[in-house]
N, C-alpha and C positions, 0 to 999 in steps of 0.2 A: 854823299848824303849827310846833313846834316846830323849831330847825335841828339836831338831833343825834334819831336814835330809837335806843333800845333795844331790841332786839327778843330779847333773855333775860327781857325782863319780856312778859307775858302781851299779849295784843293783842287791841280788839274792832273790830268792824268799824264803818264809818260810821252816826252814828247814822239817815242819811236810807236807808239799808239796808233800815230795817224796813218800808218804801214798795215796796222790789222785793220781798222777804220777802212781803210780803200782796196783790201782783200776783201772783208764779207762783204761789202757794197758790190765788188765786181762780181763774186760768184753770185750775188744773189739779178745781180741785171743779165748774167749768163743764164741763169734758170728762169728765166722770165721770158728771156729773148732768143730760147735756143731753136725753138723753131724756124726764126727766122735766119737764124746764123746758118742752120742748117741747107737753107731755101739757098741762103749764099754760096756757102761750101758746094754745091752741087753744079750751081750754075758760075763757078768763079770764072771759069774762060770767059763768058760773055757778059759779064758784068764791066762797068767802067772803073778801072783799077785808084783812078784819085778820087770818082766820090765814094768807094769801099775803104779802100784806108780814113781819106780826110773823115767819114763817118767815125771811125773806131776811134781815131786820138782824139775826139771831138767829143764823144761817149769815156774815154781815158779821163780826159783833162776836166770835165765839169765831176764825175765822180772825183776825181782828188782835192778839188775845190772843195767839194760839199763833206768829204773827209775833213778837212780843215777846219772848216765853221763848225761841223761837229766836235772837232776838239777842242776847240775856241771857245767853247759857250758850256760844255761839260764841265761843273763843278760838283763839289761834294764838301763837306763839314757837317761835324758834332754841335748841335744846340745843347750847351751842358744846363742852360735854364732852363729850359724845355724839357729835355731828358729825349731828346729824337735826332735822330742822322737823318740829313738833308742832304738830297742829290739835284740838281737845277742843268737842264737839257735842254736841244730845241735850238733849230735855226729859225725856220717862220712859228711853228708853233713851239712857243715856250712851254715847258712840264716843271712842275716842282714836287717831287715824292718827300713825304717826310713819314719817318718809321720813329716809332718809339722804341726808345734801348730796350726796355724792359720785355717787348716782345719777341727780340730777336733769339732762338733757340739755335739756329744751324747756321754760319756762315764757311762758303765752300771758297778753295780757290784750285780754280783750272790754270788748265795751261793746253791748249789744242799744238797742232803742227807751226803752223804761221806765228803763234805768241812764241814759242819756244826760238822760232828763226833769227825772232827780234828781240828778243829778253823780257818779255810782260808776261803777264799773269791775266787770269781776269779773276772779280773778288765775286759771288754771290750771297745774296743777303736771302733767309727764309726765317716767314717768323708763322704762325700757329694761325695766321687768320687769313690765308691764301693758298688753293692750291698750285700756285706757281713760284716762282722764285719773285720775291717781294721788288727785288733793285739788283742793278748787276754794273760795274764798273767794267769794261773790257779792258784797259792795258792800264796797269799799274806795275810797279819795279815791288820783286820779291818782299825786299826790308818792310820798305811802307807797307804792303798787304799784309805781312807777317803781324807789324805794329797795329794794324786800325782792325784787324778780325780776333785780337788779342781784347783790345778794347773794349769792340760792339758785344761780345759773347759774354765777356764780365757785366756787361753795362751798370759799370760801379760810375762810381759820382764824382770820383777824383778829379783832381785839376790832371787836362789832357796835353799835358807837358810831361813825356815819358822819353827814361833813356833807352835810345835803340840798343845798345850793346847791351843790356842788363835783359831785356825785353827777351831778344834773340837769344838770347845764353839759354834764357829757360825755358824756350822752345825744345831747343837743339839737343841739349846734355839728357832730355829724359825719356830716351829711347824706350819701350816697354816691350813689346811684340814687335817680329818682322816674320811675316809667310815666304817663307823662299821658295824656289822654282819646283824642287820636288812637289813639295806640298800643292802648288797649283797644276800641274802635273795629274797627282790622282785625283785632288776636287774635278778636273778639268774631262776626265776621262768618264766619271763617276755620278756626274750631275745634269738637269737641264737636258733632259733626252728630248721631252715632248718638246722644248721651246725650240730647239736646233732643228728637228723635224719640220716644225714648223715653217721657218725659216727657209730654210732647202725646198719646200713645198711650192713658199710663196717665190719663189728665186728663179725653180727651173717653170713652172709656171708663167711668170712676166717674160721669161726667155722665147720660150714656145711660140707665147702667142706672136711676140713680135714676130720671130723668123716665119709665121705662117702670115701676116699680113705682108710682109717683105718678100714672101714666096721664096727664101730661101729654107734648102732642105740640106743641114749639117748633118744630121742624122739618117741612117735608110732606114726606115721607121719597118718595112717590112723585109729587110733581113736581121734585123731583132727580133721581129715577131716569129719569122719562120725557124728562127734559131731557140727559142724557147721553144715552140711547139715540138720541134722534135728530141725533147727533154720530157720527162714524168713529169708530174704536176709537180710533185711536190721536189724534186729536185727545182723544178721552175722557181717555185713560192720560195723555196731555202736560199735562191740565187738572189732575187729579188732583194727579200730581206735582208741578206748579209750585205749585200753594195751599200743600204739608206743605216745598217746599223754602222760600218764603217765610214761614212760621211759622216753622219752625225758626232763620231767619236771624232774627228779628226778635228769638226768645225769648234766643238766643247773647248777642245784643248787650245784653240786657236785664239779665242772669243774668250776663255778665259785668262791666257797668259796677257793678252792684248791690252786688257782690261782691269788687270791685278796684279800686273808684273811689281815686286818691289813694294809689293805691299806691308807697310809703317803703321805702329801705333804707338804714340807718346803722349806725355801724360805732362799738362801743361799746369800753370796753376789753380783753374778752377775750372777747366774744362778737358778734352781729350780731343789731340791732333790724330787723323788717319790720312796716313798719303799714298798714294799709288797710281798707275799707268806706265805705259810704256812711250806710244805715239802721241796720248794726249794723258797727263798727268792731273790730276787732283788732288786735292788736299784741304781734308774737310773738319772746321772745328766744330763741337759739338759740347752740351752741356749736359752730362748724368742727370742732371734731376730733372730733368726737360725728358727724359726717355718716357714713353709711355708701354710701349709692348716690346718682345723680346721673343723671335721664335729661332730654334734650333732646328736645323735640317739635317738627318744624318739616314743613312741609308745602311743598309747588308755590307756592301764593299767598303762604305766609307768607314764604316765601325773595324773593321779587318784591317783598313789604311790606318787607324788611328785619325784622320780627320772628317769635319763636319763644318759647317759655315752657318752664323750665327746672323741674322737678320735684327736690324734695329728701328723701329719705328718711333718717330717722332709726332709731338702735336701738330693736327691739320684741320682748319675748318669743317673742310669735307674730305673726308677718308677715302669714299669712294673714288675722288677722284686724281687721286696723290697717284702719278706716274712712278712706273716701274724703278726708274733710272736716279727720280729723287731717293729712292727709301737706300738707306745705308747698311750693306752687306761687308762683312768679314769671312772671305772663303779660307777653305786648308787649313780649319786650328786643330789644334791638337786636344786633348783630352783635358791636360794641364793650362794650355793655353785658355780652352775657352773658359777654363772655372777662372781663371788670373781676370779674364774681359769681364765674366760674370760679378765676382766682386767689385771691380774697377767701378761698372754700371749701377751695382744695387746694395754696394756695400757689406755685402755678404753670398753666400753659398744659398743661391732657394732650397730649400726642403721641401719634401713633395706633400707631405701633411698626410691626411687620415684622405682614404681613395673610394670614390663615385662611380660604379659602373652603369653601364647604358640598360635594359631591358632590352632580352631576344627576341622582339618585336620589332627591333633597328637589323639585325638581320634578317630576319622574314621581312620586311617590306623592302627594304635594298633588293634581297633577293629577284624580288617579285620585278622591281621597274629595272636593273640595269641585269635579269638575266633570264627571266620568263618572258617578259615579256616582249623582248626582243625577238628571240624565238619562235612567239608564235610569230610575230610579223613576218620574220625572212619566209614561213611556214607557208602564210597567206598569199605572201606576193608568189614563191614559187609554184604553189600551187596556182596560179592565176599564168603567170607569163614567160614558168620552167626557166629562168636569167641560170640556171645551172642546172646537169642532172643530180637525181637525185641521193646518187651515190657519193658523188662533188659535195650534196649540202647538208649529210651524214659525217661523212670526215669535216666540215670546216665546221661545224653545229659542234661538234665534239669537242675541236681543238678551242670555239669557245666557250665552250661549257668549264673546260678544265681551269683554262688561264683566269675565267670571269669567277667562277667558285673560289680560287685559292685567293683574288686579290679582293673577294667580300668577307672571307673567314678572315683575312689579317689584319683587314679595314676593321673587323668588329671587335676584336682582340685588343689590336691595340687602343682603342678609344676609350680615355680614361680621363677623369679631373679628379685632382689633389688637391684641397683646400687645407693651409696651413694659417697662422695667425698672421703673417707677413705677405703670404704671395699666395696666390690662385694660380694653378700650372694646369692647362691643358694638354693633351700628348691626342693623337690623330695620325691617320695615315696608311696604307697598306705597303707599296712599300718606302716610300721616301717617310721618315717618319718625324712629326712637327711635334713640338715641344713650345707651346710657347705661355709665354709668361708675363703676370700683371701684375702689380702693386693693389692690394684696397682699397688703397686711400686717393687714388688715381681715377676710380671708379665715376663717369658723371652721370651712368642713366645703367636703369635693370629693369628688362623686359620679362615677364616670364608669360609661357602662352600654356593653355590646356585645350586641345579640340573634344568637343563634346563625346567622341567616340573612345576619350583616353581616359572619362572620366572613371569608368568602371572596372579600371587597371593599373588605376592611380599612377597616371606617368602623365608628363610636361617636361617643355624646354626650360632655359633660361640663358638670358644674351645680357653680358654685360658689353656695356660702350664706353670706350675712351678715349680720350681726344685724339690716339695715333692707330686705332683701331677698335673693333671688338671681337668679343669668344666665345660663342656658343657652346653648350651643350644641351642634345637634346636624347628626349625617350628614355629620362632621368626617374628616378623616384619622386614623384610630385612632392608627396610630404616633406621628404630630407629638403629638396628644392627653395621651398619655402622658408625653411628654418635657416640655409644658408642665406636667402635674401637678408632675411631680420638681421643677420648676424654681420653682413657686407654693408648695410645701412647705418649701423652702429657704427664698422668702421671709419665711414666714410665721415660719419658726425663728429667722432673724438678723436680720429688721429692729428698730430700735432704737424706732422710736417707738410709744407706745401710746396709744391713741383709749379705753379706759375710764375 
């Protein structure tokens, strides 16, 4: 590679590219056409063996073709007149994306199984006015993606004649953070119960149904059944439970090594490298001042492990619809580590400021929808269709009463906002407990609501919004509420620094 790129001259991607190029082409014509593959697969004896092959190299050789044209016509360069990065695609239909520097906030780079086989990379480009990834180069060689995501993130104005070796150096020397394996370990054991659950739900579910439309039976479904029956209930329920809490602990651990093995943070010149993965690697540049929200997760155990996992959101059109997968996580920091991220991001330690509590009206109405009222229903339907006797929905009424009581009283406890002259800090949560955090002056919209039934108890919400989320709180002292608005509007008029 050369030690100086140009990138006002036109740019192709790696030629080992056209390798990944004619992989996703083939799996994505395998998921399209597996039915039919399958129709084959069953019937191969009687199928005519050279128009089943001559099809497939036929289906091979036009996919590799059209891999090629694809790389053939794939460019990319820098308009430094303009101030926008130009990507230009397309065998019949031509595309031309052009992105303005000055919007780009997040550029990622991957690496999946197949890019890794062949040595590319692939670059994505996210800027604040899309919820999806704005542009995406699939195979580019390390150096160059290292150099053009170095570039697009500063998008300073410089003549884009840069030395590789100087570039890389200050990537590479400014290791800051690394999460090792322990620490993903207890993140891994400690976190994500409901999503893993989940998960496991939707898994053996898709499983089932198929082996019952396939009318196979992997399972004796009733010597399961008759092997719990002749168990106590609640030995049964305990069995149960402990098998889906043991999955889930095993999948956490799995899903998170898989996922954050090797996880990097450096500290580049005007922005912050995070690298990580195992099978499929990532490595995501980001710019501080671009941050918009900051929540902290840390739990009972995780506080005991000494780690927590620090979420970063960035600017997005629409918030709501920014996927899980975009938003940028750091699991297994330490206590030291996350205040190190903490300044890295906000240039200082937040203070919690002078503290907001909620009105015990947020616990009597909680109370009411996620534990009376439930009750009466199971109450109603039993009484109507007996789905249990009533000694069965004495004990399982109980066991919800206690679990549902203790995680309303911690949910109300901990619900707290800090208003400091720097940062507004919410904290939330029963038990996983969120911490998250905003600038002022970051602020672009303040809703505050009162229902006519609050007015004679002086309480109301208020939601601030920002461009990479918003924060609620409600069932606040209306008054104080008010006087905080004034005083967040102020901010937002005279503070000096600006994050676009």
């Amino acid at each position: 590679m050369n030690k100086s790129v140009d990138f006002s001259q036109p740019q192709r991607q790696s030629l080992p590219g056209i390798l990944v190029m004619f992989a996703n082409s083939l799996q994505k014509t395998v998921r399209a056409l597996w039915p039919i593959l399958l129709i084959w697969l069953v019937k191969f004896d009687t199928l005519n063996k050279l128009v089943f092959f001559g099809s497939v190299a036929g289906v091979v050789v036009l996919i590799g073709i059209i891999s090629y044209l694809q790389y053939l016509f794939f460019k990319f360069h820098i308009d430094d007149e303009n101030g926008e990065f130009v990507i230009q695609k397309g065998v019949l239909n031509k595309t031309r994306i052009t992105i303005q520097l000055h919007k780009i906030q997040q550029v990622n780079i991957n690496q999946s199984l197949i890019q890794r086989l062949v040595g590319v990379y692939k670059l994505e480009i996210d800027t604040a006015g899309s919820d999806k990834k704005e542009a995406s180069i699939s195979a580019i060689s390390h150096d160059l993606a290292t150099i053009l995501k170095e570039r697009l993130i500063n998008s300073s104005q410089q003549d884009t004649n840069f030395n590789t070796e100087n570039i890389l150096e200050e990537n590479t020397t400014s290791s800051f953070i690394t999460i090792g394996l322990p620490s993903l370990i207890k993140i891994g054991f400690t976190s994500n119960y409901i999503k893993s659950f989940a998960l496991i739900f939707v898994f053996f579910t898709t499983i089932l149904e198929n082996l019952q439309q396939l009318n196979t039976e992997v399972i004796d479904e009733d010597k399961v059944t008759n092997y719990l029956d002749t168990l106590p209930v609640i030995t049964s329920f305990l069995l149960v439970i402990g098998f889906f809490i043991g999955l889930i602990l095993v999948v956490n651990l799995v899903r998170t090594i898989l996922k954050y093995f090797d996880f990097t943070i450096q500290k580049s010149k005007q922005a912050i490298i995070l690298s990580y993965g195992l099978l499929s690697t990532k490595s995501t540049l980001l710019n501080p001042n671009k941050v918009q929200k900051i929540k902290i997760t840390q739990n009972y155990f995780q506080k005991k492990l000494d780690v927590t996992t620090i979420g970063i959101h960035q600017a997005s059109s629409d918030v709501e619809k920014v996927k899980e997968k975009d938003q940028i996580e750091v699991p297994g920091c330490t206590e030291n580590e996350r205040d190190a991220i903490l300044k890295l991001l906000l240039g200082q330690l937040p203070q919690k400021g002078k503290m907001y509590l909620p009105n015990w009206r947020k616990l009597a109405v909680n109370s009411f929808f996620f534990l009376l009222l439930p009750i009466v229903i199971t109450l109603f339907l039993n009484q109507i269709t007996e789905f249990v006797t009533w000694k069965e929905w004495i004990l399982y009424t109980s066991i919800f009463t206690v679990f549902t009581s203790i995680l309303l009283w911690y949910s109300f406890k901990n619900y707290r906002l800090f208003v400091s002259n720097d940062f507004v800090i919410k904290q939330n949560g029963a038990w996983d407990i969120d911490t998250t955090i905003i600038e002022p002056y970051k602020i672009q919209a303040i809703e505050i609501q009162q229902f006519f039934w609050q007015k004679a108890t002086n309480i109301g919400s208020v939601t601030l919004s920002t461009a990479g989320g918003t924060v609620s709180f409600t069932t606040g002292n209306y008054t104080e509420i008010k006087q905080l608005v004034n005083y967040w509007l102020y901010e937002v008029e005279t503070w000096e620094k600006n994050w676009m």
